[in-house]
C-alpha positions in Angstrom: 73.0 114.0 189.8 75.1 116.9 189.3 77.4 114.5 186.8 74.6 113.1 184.8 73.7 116.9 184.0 76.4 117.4 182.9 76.8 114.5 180.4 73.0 115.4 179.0 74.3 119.3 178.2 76.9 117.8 176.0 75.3 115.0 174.2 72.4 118.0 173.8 75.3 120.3 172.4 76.7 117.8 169.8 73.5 116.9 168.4 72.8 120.3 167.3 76.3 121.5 166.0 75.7 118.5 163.6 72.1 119.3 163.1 73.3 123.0 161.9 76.2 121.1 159.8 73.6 119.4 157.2 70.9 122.6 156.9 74.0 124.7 155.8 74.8 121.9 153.5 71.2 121.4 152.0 70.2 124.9 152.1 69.3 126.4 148.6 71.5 129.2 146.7 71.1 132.4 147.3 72.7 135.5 146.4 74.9 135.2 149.9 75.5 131.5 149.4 76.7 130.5 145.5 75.8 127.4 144.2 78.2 125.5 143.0 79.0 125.2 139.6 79.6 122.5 137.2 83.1 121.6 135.8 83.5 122.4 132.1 85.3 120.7 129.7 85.6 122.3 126.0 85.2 119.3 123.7 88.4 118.4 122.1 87.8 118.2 117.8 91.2 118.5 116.5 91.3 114.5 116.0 87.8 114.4 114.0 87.6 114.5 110.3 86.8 118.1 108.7 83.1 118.6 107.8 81.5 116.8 111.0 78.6 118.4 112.4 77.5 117.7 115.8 73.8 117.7 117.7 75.8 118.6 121.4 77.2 121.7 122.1 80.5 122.7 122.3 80.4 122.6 126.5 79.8 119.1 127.6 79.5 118.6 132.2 82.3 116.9 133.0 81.3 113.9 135.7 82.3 114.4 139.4 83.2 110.8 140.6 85.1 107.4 138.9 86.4 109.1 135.2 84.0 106.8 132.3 86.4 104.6 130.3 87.0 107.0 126.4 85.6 104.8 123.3 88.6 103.6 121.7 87.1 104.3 118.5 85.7 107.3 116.6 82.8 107.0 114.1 81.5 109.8 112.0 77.7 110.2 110.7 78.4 110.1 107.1 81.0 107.2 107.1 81.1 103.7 107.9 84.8 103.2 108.5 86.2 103.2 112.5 89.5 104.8 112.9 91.4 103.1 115.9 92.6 106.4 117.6 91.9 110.1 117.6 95.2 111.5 116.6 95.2 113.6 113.2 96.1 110.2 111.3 93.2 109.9 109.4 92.9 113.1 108.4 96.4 113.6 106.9 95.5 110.4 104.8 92.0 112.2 103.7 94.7 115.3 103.0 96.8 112.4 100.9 94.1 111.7 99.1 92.9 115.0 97.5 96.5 115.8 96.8 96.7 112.9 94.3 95.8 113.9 90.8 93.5 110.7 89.9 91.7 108.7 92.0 93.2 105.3 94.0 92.2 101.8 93.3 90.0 100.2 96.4 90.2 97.2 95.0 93.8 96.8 95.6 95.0 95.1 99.0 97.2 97.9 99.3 95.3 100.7 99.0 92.6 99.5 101.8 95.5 98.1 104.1 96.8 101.7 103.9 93.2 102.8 104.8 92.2 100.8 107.5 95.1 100.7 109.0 95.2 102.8 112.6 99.0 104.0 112.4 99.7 107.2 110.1 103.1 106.2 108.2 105.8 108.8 108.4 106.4 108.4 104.6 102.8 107.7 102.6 103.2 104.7 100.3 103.2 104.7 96.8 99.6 103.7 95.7 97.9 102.1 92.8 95.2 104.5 90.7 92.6 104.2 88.9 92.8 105.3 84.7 90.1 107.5 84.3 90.8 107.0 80.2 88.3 105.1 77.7 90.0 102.7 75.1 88.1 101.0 72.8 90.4 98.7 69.9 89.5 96.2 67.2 91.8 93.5 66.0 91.4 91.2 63.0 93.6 88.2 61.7 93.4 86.7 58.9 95.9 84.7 56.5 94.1 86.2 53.3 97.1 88.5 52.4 99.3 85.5 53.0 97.6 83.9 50.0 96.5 80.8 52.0 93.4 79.3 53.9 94.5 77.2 56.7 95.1 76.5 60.2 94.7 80.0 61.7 92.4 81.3 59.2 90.7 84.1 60.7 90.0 85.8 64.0 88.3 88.7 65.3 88.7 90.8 68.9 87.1 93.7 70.4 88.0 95.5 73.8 86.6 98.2 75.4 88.5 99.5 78.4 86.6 102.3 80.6 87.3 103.3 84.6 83.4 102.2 85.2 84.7 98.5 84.4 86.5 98.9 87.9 83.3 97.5 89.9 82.7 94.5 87.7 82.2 91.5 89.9 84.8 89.6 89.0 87.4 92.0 89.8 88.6 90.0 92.9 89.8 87.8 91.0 92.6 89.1 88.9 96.2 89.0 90.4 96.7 91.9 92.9 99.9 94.7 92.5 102.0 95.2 95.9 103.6 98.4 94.2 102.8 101.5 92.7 101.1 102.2 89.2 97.8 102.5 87.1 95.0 100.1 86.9 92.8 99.7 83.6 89.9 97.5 83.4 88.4 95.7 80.4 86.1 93.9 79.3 86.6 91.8 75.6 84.9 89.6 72.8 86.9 86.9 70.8 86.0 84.5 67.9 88.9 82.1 65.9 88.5 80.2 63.3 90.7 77.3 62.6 91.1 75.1 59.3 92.6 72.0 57.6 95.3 72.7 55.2 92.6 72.8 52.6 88.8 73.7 52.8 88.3 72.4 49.0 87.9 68.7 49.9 85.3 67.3 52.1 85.4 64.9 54.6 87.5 64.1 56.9 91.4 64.9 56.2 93.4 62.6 59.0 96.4 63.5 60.0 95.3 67.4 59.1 94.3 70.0 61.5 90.4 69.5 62.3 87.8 71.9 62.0 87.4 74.0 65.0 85.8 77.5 66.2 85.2 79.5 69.6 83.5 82.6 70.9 84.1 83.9 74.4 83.7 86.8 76.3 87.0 88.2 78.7 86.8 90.0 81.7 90.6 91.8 82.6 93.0 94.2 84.2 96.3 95.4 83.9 98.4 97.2 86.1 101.2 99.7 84.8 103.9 100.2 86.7 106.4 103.2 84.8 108.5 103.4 87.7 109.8 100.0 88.1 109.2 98.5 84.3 107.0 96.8 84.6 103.2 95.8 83.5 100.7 92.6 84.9 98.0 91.7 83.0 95.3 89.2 84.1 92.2 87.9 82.4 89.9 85.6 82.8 87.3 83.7 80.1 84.5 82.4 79.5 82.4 81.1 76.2 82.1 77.8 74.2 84.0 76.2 71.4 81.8 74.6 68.6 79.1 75.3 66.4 77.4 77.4 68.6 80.2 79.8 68.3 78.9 80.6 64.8 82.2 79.9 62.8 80.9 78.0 60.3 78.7 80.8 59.6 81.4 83.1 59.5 83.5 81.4 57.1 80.7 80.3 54.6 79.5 84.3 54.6 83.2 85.4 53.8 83.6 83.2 50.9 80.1 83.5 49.7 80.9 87.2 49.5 84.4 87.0 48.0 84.1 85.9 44.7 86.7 84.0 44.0 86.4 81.7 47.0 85.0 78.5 47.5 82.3 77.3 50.0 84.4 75.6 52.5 83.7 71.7 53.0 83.9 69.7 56.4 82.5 71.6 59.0 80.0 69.3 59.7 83.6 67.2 61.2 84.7 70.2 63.7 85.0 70.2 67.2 81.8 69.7 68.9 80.4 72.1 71.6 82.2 72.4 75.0 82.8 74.6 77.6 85.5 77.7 77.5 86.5 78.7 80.8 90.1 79.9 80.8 92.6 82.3 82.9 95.5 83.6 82.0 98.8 86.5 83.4 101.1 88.2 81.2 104.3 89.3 82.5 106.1 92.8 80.7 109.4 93.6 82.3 111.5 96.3 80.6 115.3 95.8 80.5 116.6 98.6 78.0 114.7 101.4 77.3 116.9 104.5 75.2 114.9 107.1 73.3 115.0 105.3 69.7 115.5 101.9 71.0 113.2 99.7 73.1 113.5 96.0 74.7 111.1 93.9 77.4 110.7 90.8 78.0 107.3 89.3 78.3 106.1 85.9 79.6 102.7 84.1 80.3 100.7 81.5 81.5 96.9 80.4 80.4 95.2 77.6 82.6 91.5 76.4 81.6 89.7 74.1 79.2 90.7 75.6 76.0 94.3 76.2 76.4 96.9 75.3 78.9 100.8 76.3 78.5 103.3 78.8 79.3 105.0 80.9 77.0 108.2 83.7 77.4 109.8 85.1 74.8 110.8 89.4 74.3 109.9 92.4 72.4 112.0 94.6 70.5 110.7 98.4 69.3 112.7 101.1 67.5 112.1 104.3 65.8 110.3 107.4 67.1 108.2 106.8 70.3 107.0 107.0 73.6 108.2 105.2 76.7 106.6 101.6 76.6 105.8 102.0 80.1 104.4 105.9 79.8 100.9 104.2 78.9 99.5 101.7 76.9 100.5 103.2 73.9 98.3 106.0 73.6 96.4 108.9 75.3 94.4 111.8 74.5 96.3 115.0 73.3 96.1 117.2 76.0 97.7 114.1 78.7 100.1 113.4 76.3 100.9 117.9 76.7 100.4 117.4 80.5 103.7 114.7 80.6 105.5 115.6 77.4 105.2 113.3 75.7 105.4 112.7 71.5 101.8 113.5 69.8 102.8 111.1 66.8 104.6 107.9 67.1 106.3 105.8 64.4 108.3 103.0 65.2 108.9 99.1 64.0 109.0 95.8 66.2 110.1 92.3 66.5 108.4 89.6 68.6 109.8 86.0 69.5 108.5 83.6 71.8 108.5 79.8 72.6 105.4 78.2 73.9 105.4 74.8 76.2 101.7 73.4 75.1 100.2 71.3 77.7 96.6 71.6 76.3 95.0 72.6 73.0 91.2 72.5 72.9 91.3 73.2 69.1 93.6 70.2 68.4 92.2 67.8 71.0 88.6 68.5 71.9 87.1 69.5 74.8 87.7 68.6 77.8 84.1 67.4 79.1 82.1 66.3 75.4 83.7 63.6 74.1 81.8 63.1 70.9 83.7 64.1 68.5 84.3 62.7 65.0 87.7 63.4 64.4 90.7 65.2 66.9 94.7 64.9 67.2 95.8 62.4 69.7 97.6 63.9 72.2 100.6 62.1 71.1 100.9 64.0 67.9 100.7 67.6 69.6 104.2 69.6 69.0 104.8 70.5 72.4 107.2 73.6 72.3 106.1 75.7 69.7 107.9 78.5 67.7 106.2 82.0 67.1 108.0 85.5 65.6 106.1 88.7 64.3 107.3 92.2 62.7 105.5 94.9 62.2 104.7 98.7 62.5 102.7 101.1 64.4 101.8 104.7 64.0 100.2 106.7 66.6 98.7 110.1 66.2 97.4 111.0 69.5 94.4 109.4 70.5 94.5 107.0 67.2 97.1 104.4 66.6 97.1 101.6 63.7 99.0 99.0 64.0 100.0 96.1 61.1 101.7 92.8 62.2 103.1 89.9 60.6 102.8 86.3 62.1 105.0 83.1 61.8 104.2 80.4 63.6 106.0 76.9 63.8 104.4 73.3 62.9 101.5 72.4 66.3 101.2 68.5 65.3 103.0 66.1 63.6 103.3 66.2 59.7 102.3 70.2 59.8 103.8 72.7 58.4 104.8 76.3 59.1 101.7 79.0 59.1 101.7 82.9 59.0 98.8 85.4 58.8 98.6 89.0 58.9 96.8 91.2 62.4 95.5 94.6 61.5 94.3 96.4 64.9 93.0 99.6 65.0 92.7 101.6 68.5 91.0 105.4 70.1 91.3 106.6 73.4 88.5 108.7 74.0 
């Protein structure tokens, strides 16, 4: 009996040491018993772009227990662009940025690789910027001066170049730049005319070049690269050849107003109405370049239903000017200050070139309509043709005029040898 006592007293004894364990445990703070306070963490900001406001505060709890897995990624209110850790890489790229003096291309592969990329590179890359100048430049041809009506007889152009042209549509297509250098976009209008040897005689003249006119509007960019040399253009068309291009009308109103010209006869033969829809890269590589003296080699390629060929040839300058690859010839004053360079220009050039002709539209006819009356059979196209021009430029800050002199070699069999005078005029405003 005396045993079994015993063993009561101590179960008794156990149960309320354990008892007194969970009151003290449970009991509520007081000014002898502190509660006990949460672990505080000071948010850590030097990772997050400048300018960030936040709704928490500053002190966030810190969880007691299994640590919640970090978001790998960090995304600000007022952007939509993730950056893949939360070093200081972003914003030394944002730092990049406002330390260039123009502003860089987005539409370049390289300039949103650099972007989106999560690694900060020790060295930044050279990047591709936008021209924040405004060009706008007429060109006319015509073989007038040359005292003859023929072939090439007239042409017009118009270009307007502005920064704003950088979020045309179409901009995905031109031919990306993988280096540095400066972007300008443009958008242009163009109308030729084209002749027999004679415009006196009506009807059909076979074995002469047939009537034939177009009008299309271009979309294009080209990169500048002074560094290496170097300059890409790419451009892409779109329009219609025949009489909807209004050439007839253009010629009969010239001669109507020039007195001593004839109405011109056979345009009722020319090529009929067909698509224009045409793309084409120029290549400028410079290989000498001295202070009075000036040489590059250029090449290019046009694809499409008007023309098709590829065509390489070089250009020569001399005199007092600029570096070819400083701009495109011309800037406002106060740029032209900024990188010392000459205010006026005067200088002389020489063009050559040889062209492989694949496809002429103006010789031929159109690709899809094939109702016209007369064309040159594809046998009788000259396919390497011969082109040189002189000429001379003057520059005077944001003006430049520029005269040039064309010869071009015979494009079908029996033809002869043509030339015609370009007058272009240009502002940067």
């Amino acid at each position: 009996m005396k045993r079994a006592s015993f063993i009561i007293l101590i179960l008794l004894s156990i149960l309320s040491c354990s008892r007194q364990k969970e009151d003290k445990f449970f009991q509520k703070p007081n000014k002898e018993t502190p509660a006990r306070k949460p672990v505080l963490a000071r948010r850590d900001t030097r990772s997050l772009p400048a300018n960030t406001s936040y709704k928490q505060e500053p002190y966030i709890i810190k969880p007691v227990g299994k640590k919640k897995k970090e978001s790998k990624f960090i995304s600000p209110t007022d952007t939509n662009i993730n950056f893949k850790n939360q070093s200081s890489g972003f914003q030394d790229k944002l730092d990049y940025l406002k330390s260039m003096e123009g502003e860089i291309d987005l539409n370049e592969p390289v300039s949103k690789r650099f972007f989106s990329s999560s690694i900060t590179p020790i060295e930044f890359p050279p990047m591709i910027m936008l021209s924040r100048e405004h060009f706008f430049k007429i060109s006319v041809d015509n073989d007038i001066i040359d005292y003859t009506d023929r072939f090439y007889t007239n042409g017009i152009r118009i270009d307007l170049i502005s920064p704003f042209l950088a979020g045309n549509p179409l901009g995905k297509i031109f031919i990306p730049y993988w280096g540095s250098g400066i972007n300008y976009y443009g958008l242009s209008i163009v109308q030729n005319l084209y002749t027999p040897s004679t415009t006196k005689t009506g009807g059909i003249l076979f074995g002469d070049r047939p009537y034939a006119a177009y009008l299309y509007f271009g979309c294009f960019k080209i990169t500048n690269d002074p560094m290496k040399k170097f300059r890409l253009s790419s451009e892409l068309d779109f329009g219609i050849i025949g009489p909807l291009s209004f050439g007839e009308w253009v010629q009969r109103s010239f001669h109507n107003v020039v007195p001593s010209n004839n109405e011109p006869l056979g345009w009722e033969y020319q090529i009929q109405n067909d698509l224009v829809l045409n793309y084409q890269v120029t290549f400028d590589k410079g290989v000498l370049e001295q202070k009075w003296v000036n040489l590059n080699l250029v090449s290019s390629a046009s694809l499409g239903t008007l023309y098709t060929n590829i065509e390489g040839g070089f250009n020569f300058r001399t005199g007092w000017m600029n570096p070819y690859f400083a701009n495109l010839g011309i800037a406002k004053r106060d740029k032209l200050k900024l990188n010392h360079l000459h205010k006026a220009q005067c200088y002389i050039f020489v063009k050559g070139s040889g062209k492989l002709v694949g496809y002429d539209a103006t010789l031929e006819g159109g690709l899809l309509n094939k109702t016209n009356v007369y064309t040159i059979p594809a046998s009788h196209i000259s396919r390497l043709n011969f082109q040189t021009s002189t000429g001379l430029t003057i520059t005077y800050g944001g003006f430049q005029i520029e005269a040039e002199q064309f010869f071009l070699s015979p494009e079908f069999t029996n033809g002869s040898w043509h030339k015609w005078v370009h007058i272009g005029l240009t502002f940067c405003f």
